[in-house]
Structure formats: C-alpha cells, structure tokens
GUDO-395512 format. One line per field, with one value per residue: residue number from 1; x, y, z of N, C-alpha, C, O in turn. Coordinates in steps of 0.001 Angstrom, whole numbers, plus 524288, in hexadecimal, padded with zeros to 5 digits. Layout:
REM residues N
nr <- [NUM, ...] .
n_px <- [X, ...] .
n_py <- [Y, ...] .
n_pz <- [Z, ...] .
ca_px <- [X, ...] .
ca_py <- [Y, ...] .
ca_pz <- [Z, ...] .
c_px <- [X, ...] .
c_py <- [Y, ...] .
c_pz <- [Z, ...] .
o_px <- [X, ...] .
o_py <- [Y, ...] .
o_pz <- [Z, ...] .
END
This chain:
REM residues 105
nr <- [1, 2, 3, 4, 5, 6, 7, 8, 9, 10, 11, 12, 13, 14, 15, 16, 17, 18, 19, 20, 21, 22, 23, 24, 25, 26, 27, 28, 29, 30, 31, 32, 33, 34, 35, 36, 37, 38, 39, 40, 41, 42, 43, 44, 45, 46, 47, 48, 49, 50, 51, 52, 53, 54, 55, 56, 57, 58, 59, 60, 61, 62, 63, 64, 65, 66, 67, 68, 69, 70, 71, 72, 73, 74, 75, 76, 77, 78, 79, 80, 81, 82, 83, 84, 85, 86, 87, 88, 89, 90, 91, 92, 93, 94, 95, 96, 97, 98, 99, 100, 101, 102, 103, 104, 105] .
n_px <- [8078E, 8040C, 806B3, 80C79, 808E1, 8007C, 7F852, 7F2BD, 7EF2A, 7E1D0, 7DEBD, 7D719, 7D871, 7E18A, 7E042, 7D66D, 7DC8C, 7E305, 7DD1D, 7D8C3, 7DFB8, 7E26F, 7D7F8, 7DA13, 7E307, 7DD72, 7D4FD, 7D9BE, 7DFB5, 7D8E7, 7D2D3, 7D8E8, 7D876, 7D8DF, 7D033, 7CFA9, 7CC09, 7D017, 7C9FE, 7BE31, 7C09D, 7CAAC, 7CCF3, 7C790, 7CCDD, 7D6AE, 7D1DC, 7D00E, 7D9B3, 7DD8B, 7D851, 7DACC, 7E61B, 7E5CB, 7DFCC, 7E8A2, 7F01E, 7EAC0, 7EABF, 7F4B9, 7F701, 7F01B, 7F583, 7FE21, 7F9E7, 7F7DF, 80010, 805FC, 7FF37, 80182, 80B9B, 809D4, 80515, 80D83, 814C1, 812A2, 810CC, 81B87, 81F1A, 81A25, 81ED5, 82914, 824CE, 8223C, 82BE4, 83182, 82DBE, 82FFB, 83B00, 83D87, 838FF, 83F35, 84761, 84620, 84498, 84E6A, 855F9, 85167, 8563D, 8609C, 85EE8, 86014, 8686F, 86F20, 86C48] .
n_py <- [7AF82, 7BAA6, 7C170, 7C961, 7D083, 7DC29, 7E402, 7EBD8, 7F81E, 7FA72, 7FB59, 8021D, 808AB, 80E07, 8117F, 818CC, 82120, 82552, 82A27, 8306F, 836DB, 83A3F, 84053, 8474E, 84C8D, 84FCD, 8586D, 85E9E, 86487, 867EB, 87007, 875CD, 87E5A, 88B00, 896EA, 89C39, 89572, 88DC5, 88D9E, 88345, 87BDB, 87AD2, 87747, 86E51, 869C3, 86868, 861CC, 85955, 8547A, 85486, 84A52, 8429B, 8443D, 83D78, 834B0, 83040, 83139, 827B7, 81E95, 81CD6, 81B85, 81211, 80BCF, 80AE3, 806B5, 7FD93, 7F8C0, 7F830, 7EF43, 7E77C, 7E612, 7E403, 7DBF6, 7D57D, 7D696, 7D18D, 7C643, 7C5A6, 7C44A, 7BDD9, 7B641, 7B47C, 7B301, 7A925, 7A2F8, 7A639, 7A088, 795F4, 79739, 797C4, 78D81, 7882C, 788E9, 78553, 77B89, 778C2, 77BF9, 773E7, 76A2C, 76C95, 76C0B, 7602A, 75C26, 75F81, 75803] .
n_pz <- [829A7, 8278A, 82E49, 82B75, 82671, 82308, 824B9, 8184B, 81622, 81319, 802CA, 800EB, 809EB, 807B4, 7FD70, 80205, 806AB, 7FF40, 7F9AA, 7FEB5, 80380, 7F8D6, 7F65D, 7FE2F, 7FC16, 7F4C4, 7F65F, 7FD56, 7F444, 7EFA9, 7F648, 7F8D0, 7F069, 7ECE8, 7EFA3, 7E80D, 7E1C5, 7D46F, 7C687, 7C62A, 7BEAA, 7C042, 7CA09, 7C843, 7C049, 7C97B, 7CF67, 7C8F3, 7C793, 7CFAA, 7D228, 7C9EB, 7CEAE, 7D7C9, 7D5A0, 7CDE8, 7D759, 7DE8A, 7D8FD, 7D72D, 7E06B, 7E486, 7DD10, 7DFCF, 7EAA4, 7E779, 7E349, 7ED74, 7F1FD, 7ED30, 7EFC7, 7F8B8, 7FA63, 7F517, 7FDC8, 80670, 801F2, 801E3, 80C10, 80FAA, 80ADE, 80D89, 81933, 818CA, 812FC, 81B65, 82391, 81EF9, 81F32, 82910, 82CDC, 828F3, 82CAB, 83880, 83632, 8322E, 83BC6, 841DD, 83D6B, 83EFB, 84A90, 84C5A, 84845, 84DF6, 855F9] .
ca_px <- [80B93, 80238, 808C5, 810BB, 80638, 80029, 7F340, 7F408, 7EA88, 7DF40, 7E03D, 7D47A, 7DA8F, 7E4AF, 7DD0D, 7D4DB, 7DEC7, 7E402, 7D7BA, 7D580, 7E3D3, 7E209, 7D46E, 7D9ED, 7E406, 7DBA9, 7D343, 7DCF2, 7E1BF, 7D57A, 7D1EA, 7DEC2, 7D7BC, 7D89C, 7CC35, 7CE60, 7CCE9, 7D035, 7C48A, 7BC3C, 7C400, 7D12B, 7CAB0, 7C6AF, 7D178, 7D9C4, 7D01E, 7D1B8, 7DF95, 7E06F, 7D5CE, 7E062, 7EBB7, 7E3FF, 7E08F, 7EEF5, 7F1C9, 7E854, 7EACE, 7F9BF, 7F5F2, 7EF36, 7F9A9, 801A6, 7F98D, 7F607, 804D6, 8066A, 7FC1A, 80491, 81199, 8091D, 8064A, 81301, 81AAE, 80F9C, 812D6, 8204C, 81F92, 81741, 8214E, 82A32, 824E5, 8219D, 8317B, 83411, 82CEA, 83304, 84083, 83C4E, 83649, 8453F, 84BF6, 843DA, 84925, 85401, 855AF, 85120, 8598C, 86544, 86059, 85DDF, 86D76, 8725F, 86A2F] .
ca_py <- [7B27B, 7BD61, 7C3D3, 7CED8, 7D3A5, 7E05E, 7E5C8, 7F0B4, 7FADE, 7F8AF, 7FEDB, 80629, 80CFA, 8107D, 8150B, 81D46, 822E7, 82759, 82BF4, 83451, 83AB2, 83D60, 84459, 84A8C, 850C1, 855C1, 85C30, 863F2, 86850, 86B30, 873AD, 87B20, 8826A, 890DC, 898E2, 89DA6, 8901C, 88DDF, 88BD5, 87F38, 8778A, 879C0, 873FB, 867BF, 866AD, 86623, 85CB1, 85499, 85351, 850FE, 845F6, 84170, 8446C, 83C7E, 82F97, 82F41, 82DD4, 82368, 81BC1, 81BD8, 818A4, 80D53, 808F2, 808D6, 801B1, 7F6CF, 7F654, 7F641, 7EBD2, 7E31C, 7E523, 7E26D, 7D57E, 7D3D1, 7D630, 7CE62, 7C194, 7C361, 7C4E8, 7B81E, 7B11D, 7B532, 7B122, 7A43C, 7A355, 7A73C, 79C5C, 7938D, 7961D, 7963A, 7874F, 78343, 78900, 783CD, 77409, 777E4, 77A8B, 76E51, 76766, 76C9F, 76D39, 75BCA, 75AEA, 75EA4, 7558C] .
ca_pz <- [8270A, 824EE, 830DA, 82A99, 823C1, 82605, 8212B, 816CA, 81636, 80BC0, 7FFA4, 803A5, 80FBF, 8053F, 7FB69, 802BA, 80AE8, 7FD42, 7F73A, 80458, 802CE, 7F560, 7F6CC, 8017E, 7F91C, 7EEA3, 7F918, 7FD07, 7EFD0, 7EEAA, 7FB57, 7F872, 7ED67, 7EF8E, 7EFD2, 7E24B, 7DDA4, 7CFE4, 7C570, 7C6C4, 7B932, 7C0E4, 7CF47, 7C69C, 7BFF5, 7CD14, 7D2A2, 7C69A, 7C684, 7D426, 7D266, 7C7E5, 7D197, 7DAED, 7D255, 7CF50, 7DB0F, 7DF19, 7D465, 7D850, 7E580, 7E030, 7DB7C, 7E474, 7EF86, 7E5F9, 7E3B4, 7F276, 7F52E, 7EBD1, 7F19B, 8002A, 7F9FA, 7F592, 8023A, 8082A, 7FF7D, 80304, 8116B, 811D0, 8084E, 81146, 81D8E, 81765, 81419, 82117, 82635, 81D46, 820A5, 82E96, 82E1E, 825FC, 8309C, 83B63, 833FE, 8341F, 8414B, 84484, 83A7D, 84299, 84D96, 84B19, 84487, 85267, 85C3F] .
c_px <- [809D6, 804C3, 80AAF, 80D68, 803A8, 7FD21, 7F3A8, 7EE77, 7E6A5, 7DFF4, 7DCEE, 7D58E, 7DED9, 7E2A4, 7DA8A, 7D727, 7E181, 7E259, 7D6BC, 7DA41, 7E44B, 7DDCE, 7D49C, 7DE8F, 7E3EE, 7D645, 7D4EF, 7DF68, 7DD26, 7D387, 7D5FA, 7DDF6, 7D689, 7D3DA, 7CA50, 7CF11, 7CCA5, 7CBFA, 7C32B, 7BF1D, 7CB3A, 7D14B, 7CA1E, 7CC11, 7D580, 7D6C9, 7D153, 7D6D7, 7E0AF, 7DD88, 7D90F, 7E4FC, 7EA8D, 7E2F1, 7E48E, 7F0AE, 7F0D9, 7E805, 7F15A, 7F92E, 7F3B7, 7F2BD, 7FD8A, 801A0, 7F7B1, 7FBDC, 80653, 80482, 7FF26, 809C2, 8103A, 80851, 80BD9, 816A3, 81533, 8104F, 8170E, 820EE, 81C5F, 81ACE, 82528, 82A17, 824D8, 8276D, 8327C, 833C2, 82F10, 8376A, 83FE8, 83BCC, 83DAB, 8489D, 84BC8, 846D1, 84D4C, 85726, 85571, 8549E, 85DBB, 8650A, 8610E, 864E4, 871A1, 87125, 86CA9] .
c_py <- [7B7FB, 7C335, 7C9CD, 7D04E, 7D931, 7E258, 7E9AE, 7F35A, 7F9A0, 7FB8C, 80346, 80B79, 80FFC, 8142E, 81A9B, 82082, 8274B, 82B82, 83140, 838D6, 83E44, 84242, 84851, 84EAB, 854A5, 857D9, 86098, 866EF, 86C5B, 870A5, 87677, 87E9C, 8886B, 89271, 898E9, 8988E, 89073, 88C1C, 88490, 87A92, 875A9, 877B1, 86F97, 86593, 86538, 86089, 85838, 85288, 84F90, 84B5E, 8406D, 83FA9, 83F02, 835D1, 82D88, 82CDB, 82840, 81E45, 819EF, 81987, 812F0, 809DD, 806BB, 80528, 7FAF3, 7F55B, 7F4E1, 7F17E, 7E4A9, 7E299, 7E335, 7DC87, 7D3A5, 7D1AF, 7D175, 7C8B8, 7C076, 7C1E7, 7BF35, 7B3D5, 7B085, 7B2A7, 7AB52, 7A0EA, 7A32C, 7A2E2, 79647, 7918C, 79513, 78ECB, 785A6, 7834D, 786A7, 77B86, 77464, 778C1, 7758E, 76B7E, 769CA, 76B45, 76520, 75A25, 75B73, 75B17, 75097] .
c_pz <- [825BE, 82A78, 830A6, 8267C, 8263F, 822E6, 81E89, 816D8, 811E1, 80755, 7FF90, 807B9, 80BC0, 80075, 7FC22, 80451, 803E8, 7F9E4, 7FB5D, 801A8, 7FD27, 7F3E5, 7F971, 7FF9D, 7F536, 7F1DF, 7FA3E, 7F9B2, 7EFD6, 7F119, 7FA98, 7F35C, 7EF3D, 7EF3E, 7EB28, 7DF66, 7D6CD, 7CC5B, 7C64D, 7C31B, 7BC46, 7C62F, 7CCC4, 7C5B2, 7C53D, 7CDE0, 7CE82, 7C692, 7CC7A, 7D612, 7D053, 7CA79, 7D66A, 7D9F3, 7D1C4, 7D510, 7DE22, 7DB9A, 7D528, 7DEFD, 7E5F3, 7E039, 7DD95, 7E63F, 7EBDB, 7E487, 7E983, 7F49D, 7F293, 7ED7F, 7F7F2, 7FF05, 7F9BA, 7F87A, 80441, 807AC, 80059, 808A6, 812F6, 80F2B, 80D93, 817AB, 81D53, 817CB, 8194D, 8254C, 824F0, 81F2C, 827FD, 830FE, 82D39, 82B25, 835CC, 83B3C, 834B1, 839CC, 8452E, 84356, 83D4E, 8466A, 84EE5, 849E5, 84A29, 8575D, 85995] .
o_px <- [80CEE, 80436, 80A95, 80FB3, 804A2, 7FE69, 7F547, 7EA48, 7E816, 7E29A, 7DE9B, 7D3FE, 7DF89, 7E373, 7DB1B, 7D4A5, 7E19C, 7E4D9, 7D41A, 7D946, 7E5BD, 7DED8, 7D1BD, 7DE60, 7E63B, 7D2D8, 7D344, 7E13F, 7DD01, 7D2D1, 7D5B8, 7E18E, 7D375, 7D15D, 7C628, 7D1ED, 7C954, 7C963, 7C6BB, 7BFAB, 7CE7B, 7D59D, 7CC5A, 7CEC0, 7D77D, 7D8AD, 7D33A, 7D766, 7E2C2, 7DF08, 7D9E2, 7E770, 7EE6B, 7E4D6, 7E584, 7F201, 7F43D, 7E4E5, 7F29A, 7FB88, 7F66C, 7F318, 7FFA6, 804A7, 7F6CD, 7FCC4, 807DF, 806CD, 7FF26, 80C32, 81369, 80A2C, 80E3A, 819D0, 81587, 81081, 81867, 82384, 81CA6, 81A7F, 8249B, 82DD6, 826E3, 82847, 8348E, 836E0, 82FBE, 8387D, 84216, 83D79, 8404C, 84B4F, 84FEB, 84933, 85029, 85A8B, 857BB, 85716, 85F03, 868ED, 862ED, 865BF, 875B8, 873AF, 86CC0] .
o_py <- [7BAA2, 7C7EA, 7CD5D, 7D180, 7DA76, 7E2CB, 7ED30, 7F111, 7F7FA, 7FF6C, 807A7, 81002, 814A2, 818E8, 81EB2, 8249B, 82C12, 82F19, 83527, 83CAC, 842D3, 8464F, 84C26, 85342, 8586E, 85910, 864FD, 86B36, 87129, 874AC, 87AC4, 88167, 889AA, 88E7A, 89730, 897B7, 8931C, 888A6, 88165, 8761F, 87237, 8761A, 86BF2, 8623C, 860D7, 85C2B, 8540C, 84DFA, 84B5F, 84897, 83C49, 83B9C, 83CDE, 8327D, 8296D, 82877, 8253C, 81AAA, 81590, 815CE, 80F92, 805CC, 8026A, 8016D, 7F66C, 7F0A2, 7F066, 7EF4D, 7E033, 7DE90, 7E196, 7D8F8, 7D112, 7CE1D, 7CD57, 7C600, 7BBD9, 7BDF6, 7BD0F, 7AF2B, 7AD1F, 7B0F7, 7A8A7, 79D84, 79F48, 7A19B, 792CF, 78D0B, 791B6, 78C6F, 782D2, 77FE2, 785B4, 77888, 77170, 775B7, 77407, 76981, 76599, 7691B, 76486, 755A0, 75902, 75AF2, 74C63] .
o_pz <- [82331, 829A6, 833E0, 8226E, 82AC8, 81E49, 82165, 8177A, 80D99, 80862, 7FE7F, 80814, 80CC7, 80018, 7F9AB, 80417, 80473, 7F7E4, 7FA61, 7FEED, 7FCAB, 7F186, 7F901, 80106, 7F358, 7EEBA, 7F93A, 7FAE9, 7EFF4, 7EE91, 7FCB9, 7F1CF, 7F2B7, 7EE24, 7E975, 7DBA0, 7D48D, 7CE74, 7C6ED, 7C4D6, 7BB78, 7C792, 7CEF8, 7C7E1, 7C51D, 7CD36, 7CFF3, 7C522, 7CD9A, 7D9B3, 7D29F, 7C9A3, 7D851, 7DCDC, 7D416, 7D680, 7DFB8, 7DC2D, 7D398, 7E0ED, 7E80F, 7E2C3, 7DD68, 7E609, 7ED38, 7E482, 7EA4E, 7F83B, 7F45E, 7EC8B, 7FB29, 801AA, 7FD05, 7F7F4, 801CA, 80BA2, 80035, 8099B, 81741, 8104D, 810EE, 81A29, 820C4, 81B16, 81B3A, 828BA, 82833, 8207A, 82AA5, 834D5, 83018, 82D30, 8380F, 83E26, 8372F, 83B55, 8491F, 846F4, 83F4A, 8483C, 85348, 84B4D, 84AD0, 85B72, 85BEA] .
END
C-alpha cells in the first residue's frame, strides 16, 4: 500500500538550502556598501539586525516544515486508510458478484 508514497526531501536539504539563501542575502546587502562606508557602530548595527532579520526567518521556516512534516503524515494516514477502504469495498463487491452471478444459474 506504500505505493503512492513519495520521498520528501530531508529536513537537512531544506534547511541548508535556506541557511545558504539567507547568507547569501546578507552578503549582498553587505557588498552594496558604498566606498564612503558609514562608521564601524552603524556596519554592526546593520549586521546585527540582519542577523535578527535572519533568525526570524529561520525560526519561521522551522515552523513551517515541522508543520509540513505533520500534514505529510497526515495525508499519508489517509491515503493508506483509504486504500485499505478501497480494498474493502473492492472484496464486498467482488461477493456480490458472485452472489448474483449464483441467483441466475
């Protein structure tokens, strides 16, 4: 029954993949400072914020995929009740078949 399943990525591959994108957009904030960069207190503070801006997000991401990984069980449990059912009504209908086909010989 395990048929209609379908491997998800690990939470690893997701993770990092998010970890990458986010470092990779506070690189480029960063690299987009002009020459006349502003003093050293107002470079931290960006970087802190966007360390901040950056946690946030990972922390909502988080959240998410461990909500995701319970709605993959979820459908998962149903799709096997499901097939189980399916086979169910399959077997009744299979008797009954016979049981007619037995009422006309």
């Amino acid at each position: 029954m395990g048929s209609h399943r379908r491997l998800a990525p690990s939470g690893f591959d997701r993770g990092s993949t998010a970890a990458v994108g986010l470092l990779s957009v506070a690189a480029a904030l960063l690299g987009a400072v002009p020459a006349t960069a502003a003093p050293h207190d107002d470079r931290r503070a960006e970087v802190d914020r966007l360390h901040a801006e950056a946690e946030r997000a990972t922390e909502a991401y988080n959240k998410a995929d461990a909500r995701t990984d319970r709605l993959r069980e979820e459908v998962t449990t149903a799709q096997d009740s499901i097939a189980r059912q399916q086979q169910h009504v399959n077997t009744l209908r299979d008797d009954l078949g016979s049981l007619a086909g037995a009422q006309y010989r």
